[in-house]
N, C-alpha and C positions, 0 to 999 in steps of 0.2 A: 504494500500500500504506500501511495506515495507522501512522502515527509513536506510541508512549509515551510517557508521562511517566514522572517517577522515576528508579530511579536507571541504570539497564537504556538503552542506545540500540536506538531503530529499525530496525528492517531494511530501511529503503529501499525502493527500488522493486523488484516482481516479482508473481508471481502468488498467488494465494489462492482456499482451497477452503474452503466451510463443508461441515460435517460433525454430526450428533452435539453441535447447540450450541456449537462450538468452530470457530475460522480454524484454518487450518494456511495459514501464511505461507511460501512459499518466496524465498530474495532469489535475483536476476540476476546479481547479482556475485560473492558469495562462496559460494552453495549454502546460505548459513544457516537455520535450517527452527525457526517458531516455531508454536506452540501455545498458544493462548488464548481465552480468554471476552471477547468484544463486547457489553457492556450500554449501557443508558441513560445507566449509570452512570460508564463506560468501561471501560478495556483492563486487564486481567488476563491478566497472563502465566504457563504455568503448567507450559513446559519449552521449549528451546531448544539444537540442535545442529548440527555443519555436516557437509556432506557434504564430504567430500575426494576425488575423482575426479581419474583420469588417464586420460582416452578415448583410446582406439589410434586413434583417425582425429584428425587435424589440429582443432583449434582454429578455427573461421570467426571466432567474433569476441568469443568470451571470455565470456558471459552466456548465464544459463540462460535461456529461453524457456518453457518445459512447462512446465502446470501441475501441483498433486498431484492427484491421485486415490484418493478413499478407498472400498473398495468390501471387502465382505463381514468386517469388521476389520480389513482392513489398510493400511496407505499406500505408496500406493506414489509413488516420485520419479524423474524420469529427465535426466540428465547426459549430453548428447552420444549417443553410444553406449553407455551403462550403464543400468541400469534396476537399481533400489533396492527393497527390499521390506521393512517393519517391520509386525509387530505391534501393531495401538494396542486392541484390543479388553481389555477385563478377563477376566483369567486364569477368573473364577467363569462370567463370562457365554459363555465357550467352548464 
């Protein structure tokens, strides 16, 4: 996964989905979920938030795996046995 510069840290390793000209970065370790522009130019970040999860089945080994998936505006993220669902579409273009 790819690292920033600036004043903002990295999210380390995990998965990532383009979308819509934008990464949606998921990190392995803490659930941290970023949103950004990939140019020539470089990395523009342009929101970032973590998911907090408590899955009712046992912990195997403490890291997310799954990627996101972004399908008819929405994202969705899945933690163990939880599955996430947010709204990323613009309100007009509904």
């Amino acid at each position: 996964m790819a690292r920033m510069s600036g004043k903002r840290k990295g999210v380390g390793q995990g998965s990532v989905t383009y979308a819509d000209g934008r990464l949606y970065c998921y990190a392995e370790n803490d659930g941290t979920v970023v949103l950004a522009e990939a140019t020539p130019d470089g990395w523009k970040e342009d929101g970032r938030f973590k998911i907090h999860s408590k899955p009712a089945l046992p912990e195997k080994n403490g890291k997310i795996w799954t990627h996101p998936v972004v399908a008819n505006g929405r994202l969705y993220l899945r933690d163990e046995d939880l599955l996430f669902c947010f709204f990323i579409k613009d309100k007009a273009a509904r």
